[in-house]
C-alpha beads as a LAMMPS data file, in Angstrom:
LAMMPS data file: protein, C-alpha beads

132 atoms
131 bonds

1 atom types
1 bond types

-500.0 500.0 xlo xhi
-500.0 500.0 ylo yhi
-500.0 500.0 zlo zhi

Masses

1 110.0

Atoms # bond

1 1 1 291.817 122.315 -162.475
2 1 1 288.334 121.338 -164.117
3 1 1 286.344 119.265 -162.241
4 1 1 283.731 117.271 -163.024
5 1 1 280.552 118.836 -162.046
6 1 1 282.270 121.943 -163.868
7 1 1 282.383 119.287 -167.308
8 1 1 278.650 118.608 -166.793
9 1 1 277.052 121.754 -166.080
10 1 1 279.684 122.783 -169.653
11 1 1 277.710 120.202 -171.064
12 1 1 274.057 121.466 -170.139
13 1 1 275.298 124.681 -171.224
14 1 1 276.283 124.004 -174.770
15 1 1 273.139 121.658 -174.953
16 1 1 271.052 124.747 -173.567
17 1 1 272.765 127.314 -176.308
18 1 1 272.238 124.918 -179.340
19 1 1 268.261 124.386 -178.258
20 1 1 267.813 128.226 -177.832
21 1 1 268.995 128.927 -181.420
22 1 1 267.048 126.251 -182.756
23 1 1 263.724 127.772 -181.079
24 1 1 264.521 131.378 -181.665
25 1 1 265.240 130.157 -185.835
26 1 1 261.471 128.389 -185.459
27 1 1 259.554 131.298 -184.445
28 1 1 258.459 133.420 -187.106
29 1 1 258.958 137.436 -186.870
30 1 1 256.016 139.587 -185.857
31 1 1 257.079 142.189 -188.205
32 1 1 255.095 141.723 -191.444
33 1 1 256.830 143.635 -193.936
34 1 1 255.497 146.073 -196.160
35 1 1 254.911 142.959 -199.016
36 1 1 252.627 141.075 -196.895
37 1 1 250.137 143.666 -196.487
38 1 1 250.309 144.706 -200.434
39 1 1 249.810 141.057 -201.926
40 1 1 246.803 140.389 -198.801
41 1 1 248.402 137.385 -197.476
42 1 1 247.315 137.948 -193.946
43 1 1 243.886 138.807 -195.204
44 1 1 243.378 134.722 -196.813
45 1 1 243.912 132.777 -193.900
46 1 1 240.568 131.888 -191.452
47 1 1 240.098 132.828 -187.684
48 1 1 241.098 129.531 -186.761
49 1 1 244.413 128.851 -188.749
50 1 1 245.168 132.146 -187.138
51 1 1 244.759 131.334 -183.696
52 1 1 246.530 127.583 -183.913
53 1 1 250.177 129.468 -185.195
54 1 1 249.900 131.976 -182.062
55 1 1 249.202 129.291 -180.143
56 1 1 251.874 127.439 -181.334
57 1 1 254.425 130.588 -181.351
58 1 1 253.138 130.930 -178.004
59 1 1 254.623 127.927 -176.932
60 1 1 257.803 128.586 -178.478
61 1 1 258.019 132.124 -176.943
62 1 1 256.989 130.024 -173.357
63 1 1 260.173 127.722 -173.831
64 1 1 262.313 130.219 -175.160
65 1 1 262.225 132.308 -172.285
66 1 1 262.206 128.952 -169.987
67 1 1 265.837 127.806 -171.747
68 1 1 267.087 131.334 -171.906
69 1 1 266.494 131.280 -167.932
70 1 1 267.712 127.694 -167.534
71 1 1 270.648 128.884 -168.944
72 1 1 271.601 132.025 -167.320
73 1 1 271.531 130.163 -164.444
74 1 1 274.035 127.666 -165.788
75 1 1 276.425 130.080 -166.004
76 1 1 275.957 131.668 -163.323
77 1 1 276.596 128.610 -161.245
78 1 1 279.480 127.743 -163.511
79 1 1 281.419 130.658 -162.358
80 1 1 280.302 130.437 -159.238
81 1 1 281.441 126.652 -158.673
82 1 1 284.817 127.737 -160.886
83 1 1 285.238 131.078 -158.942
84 1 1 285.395 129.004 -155.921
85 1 1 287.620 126.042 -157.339
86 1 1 290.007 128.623 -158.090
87 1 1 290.011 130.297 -154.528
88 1 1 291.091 127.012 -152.911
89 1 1 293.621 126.134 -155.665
90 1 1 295.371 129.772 -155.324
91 1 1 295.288 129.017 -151.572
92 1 1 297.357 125.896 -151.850
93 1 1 299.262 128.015 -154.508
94 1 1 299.907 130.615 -151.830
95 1 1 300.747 127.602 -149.220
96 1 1 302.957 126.265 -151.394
97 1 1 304.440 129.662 -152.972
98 1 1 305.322 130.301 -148.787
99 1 1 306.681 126.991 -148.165
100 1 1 309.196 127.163 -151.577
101 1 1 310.521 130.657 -150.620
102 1 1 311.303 130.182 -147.006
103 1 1 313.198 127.075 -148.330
104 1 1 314.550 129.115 -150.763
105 1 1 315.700 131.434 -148.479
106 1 1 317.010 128.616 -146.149
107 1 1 319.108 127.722 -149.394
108 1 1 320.374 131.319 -149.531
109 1 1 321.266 131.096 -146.064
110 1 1 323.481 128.033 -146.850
111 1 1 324.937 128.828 -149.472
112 1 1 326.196 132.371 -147.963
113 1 1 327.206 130.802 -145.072
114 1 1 328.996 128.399 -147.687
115 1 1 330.262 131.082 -149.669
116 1 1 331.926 132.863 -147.016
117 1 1 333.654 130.019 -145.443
118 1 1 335.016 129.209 -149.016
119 1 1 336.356 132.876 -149.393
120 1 1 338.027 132.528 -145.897
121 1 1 339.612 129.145 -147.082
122 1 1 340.807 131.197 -149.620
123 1 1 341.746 133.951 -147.853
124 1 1 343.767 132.407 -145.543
125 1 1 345.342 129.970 -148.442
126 1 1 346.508 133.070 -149.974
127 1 1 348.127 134.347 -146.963
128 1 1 350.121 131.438 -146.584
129 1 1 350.713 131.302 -150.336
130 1 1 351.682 135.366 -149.529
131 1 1 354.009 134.526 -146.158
132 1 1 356.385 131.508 -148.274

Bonds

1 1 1 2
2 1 2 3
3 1 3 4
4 1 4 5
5 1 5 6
6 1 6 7
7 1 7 8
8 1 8 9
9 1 9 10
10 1 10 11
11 1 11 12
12 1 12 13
13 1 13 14
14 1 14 15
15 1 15 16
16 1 16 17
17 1 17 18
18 1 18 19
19 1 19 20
20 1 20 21
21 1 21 22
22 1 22 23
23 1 23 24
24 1 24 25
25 1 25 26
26 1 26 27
27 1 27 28
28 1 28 29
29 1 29 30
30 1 30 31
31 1 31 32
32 1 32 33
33 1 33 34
34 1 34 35
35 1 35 36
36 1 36 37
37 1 37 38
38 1 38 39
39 1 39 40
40 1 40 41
41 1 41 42
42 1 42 43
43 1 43 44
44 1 44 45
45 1 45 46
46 1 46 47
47 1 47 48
48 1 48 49
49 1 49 50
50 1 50 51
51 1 51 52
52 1 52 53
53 1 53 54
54 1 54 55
55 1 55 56
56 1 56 57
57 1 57 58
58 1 58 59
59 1 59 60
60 1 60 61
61 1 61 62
62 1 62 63
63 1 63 64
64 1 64 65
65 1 65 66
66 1 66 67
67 1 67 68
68 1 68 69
69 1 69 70
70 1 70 71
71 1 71 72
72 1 72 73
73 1 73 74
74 1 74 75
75 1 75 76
76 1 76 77
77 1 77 78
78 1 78 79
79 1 79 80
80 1 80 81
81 1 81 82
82 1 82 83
83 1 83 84
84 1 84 85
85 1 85 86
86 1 86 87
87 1 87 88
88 1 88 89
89 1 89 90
90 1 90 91
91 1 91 92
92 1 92 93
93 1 93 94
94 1 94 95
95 1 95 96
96 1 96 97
97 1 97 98
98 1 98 99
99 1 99 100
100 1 100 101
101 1 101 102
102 1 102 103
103 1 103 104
104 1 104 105
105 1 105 106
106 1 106 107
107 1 107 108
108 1 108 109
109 1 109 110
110 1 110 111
111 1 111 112
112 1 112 113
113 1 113 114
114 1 114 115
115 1 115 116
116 1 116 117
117 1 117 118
118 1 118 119
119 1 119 120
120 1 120 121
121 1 121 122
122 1 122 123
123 1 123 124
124 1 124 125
125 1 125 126
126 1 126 127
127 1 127 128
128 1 128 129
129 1 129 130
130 1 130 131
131 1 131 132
């Protein structure tokens, strides 16, 4: 059974995942093809246009690797709490799996015992049937 904490942390998770591909779509690639070294374009911008996009990819890297940690640890802790949940649960299962076959076999009991007295009934009602 799901609890609640294991709904939340679910949550954070998918919330996490959709944030990390939006950040790692952002950040540009720091392969510059074979194009932008042919037509110059790295060559036209200035020192300091330079420095403000690595500062901002930077950041980006800085948070990406923050989420990406944020969110190993979510699931980590998800199947932790789960792995746990499910421990207890298949301990009442294997309470209640032990309580349902010694009934069972109290049932099987009875209804031998049953099915032997009915076979002597019979037994005996077809030696009287046998003696007239």
């Amino acid at each position: 059974m799901i609890t609640a904490i294991e709904y939340i942390i679910g949550a954070i998770i998918l919330i996490l995942a959709v944030a990390l591909i939006v950040l790692i779509s952002i950040q540009q690639s720091k392969r510059h093809g074979l194009g932008n070294s042919i037509a110059g374009q790295g060559a036209s911008e200035s020192y300091l246009s330079r420095n403000k996009i690595a500062s901002k990819q930077t950041k980006f890297q800085k948070w990406t690797l923050i989420l990406a940690i944020v969110f190993v640890v979510c699931v980590v802790a998800l199947f932790i709490i789960h792995s746990s949940g499910n421990k207890s649960d298949s301990d009442n299962t294997a309470s209640a799996t032990e309580v349902s076959s010694s009934e069972s076999s109290a049932a099987e009991t009875v209804s031998t015992e049953a099915s032997a007295e009915g076979s002597a009934e019979v037994s005996e009602d077809s030696a009287e049937n046998a003696a007239e």
